[in-house]
OpenMM code with the backbone's topology and positions (N, CA, C; nanometers):
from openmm import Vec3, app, unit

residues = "UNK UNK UNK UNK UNK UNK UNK UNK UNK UNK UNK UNK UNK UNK UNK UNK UNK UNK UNK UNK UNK UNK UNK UNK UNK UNK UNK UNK UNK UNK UNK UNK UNK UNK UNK UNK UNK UNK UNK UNK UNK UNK UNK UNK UNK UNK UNK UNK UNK UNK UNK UNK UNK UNK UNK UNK UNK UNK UNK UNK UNK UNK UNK UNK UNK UNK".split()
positions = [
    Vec3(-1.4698, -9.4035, 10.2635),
    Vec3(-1.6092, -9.3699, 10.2408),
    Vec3(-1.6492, -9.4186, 10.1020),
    Vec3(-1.7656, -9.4803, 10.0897),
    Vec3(-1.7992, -9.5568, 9.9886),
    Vec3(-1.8954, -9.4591, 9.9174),
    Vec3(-1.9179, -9.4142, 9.7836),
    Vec3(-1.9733, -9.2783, 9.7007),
    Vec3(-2.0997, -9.3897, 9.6520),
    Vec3(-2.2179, -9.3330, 9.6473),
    Vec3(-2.3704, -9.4385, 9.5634),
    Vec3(-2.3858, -9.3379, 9.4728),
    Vec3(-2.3616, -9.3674, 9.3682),
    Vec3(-2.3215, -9.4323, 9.2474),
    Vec3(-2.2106, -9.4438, 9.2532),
    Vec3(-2.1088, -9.5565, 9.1945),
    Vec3(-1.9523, -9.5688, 9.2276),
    Vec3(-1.9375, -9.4826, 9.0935),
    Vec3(-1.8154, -9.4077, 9.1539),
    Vec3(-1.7945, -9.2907, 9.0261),
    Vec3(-1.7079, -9.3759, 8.8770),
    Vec3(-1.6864, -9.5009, 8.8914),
    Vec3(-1.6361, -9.5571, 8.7786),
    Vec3(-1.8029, -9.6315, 8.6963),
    Vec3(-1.8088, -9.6588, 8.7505),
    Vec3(-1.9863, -9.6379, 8.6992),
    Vec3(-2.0238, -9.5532, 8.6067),
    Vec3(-2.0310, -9.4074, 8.7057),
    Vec3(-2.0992, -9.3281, 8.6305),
    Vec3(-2.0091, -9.2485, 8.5033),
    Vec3(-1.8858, -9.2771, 8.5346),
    Vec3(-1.7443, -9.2781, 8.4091),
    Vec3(-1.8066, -9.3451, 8.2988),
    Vec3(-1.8069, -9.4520, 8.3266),
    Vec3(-1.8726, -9.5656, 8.2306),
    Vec3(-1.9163, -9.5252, 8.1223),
    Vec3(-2.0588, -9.4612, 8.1952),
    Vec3(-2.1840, -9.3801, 8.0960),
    Vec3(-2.1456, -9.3088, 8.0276),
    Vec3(-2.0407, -9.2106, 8.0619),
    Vec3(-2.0351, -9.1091, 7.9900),
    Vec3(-1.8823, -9.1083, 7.9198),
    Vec3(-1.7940, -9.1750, 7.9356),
    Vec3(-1.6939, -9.1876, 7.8467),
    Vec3(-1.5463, -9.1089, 7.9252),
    Vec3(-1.5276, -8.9689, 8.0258),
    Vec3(-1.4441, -8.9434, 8.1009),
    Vec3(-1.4953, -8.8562, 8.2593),
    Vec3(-1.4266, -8.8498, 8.3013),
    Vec3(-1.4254, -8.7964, 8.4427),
    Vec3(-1.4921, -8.6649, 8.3920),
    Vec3(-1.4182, -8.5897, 8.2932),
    Vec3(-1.3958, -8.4508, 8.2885),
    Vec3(-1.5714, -8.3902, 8.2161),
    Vec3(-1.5683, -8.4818, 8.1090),
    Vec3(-1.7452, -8.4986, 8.0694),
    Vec3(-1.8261, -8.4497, 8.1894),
    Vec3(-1.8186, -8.6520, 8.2495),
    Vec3(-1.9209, -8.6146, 8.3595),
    Vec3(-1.9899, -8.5013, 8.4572),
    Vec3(-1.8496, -8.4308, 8.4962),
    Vec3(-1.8338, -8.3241, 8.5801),
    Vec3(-1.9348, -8.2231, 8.5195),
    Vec3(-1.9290, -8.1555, 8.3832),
    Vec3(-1.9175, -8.0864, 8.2994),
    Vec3(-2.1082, -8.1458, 8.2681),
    Vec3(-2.1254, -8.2269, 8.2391),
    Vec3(-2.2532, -8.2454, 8.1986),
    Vec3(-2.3908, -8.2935, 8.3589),
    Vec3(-2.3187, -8.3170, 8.4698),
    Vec3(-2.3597, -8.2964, 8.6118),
    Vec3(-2.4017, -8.1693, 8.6689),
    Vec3(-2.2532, -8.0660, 8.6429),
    Vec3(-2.2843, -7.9049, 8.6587),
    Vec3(-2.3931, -7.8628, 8.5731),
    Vec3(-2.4161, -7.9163, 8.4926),
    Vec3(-2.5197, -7.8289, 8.3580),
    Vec3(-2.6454, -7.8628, 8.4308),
    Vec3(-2.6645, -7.9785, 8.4404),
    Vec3(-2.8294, -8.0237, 8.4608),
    Vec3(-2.8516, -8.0090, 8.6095),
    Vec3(-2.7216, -7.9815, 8.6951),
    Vec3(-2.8304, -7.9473, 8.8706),
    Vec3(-2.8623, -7.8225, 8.8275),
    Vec3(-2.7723, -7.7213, 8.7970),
    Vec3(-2.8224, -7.6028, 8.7461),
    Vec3(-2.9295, -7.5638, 8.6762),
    Vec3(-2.9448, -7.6577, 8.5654),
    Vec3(-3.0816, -7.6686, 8.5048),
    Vec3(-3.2242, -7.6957, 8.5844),
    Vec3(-3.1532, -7.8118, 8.6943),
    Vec3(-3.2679, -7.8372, 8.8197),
    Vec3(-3.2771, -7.7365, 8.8680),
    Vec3(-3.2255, -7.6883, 8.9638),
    Vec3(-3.1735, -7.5562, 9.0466),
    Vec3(-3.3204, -7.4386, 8.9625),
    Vec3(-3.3003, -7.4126, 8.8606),
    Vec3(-3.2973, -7.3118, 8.8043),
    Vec3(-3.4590, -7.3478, 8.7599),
    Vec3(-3.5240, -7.4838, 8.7205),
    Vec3(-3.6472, -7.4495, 8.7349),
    Vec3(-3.7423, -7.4874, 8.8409),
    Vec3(-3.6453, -7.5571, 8.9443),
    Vec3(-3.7033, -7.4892, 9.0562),
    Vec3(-3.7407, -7.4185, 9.1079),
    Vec3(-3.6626, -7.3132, 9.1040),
    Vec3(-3.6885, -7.1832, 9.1659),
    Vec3(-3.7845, -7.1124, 9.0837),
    Vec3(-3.7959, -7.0934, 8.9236),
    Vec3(-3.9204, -7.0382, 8.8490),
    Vec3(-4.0336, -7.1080, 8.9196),
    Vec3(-4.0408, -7.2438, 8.9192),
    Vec3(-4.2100, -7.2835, 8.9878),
    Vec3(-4.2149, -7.2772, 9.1098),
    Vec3(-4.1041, -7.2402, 9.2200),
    Vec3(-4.1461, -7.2038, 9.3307),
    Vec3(-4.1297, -7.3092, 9.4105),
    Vec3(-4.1080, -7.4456, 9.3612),
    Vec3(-4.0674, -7.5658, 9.4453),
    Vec3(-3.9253, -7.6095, 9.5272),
    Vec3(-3.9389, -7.7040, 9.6538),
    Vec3(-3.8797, -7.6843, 9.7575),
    Vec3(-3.8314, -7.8126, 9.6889),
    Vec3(-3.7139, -7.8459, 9.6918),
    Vec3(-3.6289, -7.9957, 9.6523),
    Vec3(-3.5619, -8.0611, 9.7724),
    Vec3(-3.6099, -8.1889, 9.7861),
    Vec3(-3.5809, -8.2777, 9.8815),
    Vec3(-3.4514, -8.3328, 9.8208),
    Vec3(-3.4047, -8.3721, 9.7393),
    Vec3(-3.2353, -8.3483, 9.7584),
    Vec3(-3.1602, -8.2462, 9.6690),
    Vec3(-3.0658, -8.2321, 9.6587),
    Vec3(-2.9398, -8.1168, 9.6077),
    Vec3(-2.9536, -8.1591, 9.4669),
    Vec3(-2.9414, -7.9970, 9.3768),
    Vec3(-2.9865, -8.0741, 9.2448),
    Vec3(-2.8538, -8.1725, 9.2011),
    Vec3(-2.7743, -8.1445, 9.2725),
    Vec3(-2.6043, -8.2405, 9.1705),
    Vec3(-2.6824, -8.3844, 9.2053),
    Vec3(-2.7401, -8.3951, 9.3484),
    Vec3(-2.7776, -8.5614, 9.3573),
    Vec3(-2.8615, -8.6110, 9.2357),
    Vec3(-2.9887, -8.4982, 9.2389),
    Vec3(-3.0631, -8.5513, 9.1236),
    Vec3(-2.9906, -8.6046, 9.0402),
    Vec3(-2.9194, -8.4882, 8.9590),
    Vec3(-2.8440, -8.4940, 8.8280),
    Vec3(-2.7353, -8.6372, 8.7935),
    Vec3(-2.7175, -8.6475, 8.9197),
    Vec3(-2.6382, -8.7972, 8.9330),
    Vec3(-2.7259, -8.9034, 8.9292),
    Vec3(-2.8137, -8.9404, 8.9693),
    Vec3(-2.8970, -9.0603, 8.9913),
    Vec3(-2.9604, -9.0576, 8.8157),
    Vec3(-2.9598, -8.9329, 8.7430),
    Vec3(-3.0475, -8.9321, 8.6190),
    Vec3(-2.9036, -8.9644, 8.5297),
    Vec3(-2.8115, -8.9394, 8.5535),
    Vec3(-2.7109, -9.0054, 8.4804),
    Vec3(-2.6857, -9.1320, 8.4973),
    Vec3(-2.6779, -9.2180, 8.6149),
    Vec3(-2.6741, -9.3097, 8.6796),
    Vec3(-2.7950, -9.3993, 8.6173),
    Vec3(-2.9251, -9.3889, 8.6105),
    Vec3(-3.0291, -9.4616, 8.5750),
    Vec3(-3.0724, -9.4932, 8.4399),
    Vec3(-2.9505, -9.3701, 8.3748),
    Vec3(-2.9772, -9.3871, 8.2040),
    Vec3(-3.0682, -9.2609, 8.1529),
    Vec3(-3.1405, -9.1546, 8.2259),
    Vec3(-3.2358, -9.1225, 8.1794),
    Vec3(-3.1294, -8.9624, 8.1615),
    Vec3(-3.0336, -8.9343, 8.1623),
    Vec3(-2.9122, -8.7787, 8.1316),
    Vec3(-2.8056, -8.9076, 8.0515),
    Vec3(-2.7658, -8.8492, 7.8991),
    Vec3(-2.7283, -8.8830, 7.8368),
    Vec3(-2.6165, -8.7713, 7.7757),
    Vec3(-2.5174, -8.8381, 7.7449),
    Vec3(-2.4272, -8.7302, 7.6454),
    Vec3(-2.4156, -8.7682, 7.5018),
    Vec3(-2.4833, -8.6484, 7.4644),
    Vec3(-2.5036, -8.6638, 7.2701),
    Vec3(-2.3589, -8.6017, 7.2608),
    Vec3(-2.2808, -8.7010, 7.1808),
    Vec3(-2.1628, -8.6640, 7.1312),
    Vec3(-2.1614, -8.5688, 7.0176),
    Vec3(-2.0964, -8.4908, 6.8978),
    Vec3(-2.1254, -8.4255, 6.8242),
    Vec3(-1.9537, -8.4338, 6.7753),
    Vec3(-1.9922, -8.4040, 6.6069),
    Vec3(-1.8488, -8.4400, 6.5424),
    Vec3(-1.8182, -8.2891, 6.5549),
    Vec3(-1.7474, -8.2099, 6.6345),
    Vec3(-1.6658, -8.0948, 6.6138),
    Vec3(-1.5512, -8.1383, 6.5891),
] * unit.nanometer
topology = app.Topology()
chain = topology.addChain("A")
for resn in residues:
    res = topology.addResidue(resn, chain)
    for name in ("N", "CA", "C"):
        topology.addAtom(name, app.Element.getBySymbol(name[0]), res)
């Protein structure tokens, strides 16, 4: 089975597997979550969103020197 976005792709963007995961969970949730405050019905799953906005450039990971 072939995955759209190829997940070495979306590796790419963000530097590891473990990131991605980690910054994917944050923002469907974030979708998810103001969805439901405005009451709107979502035509796909927020993880898809959250993938295609990582995927297109527009979900970014700000690194930070800890």
């Amino acid at each position: 089975m072939m995955l759209y976005p190829p997940m070495a792709s979306l590796v790419d963007k963000v530097g590891s597997r473990y990131l991605l995961v980690n910054l994917v969970a944050r923002r469907a949730r974030q979708i998810a979550n103001e969805a439901e405050e405005n009451g709107e019905i979502l035509d796909k799953k927020p993880v898809s969103m959250a993938i295609d906005e990582v995927y297109s450039g527009k979900l970014t990971l700000e690194k930070t020197d800890d």
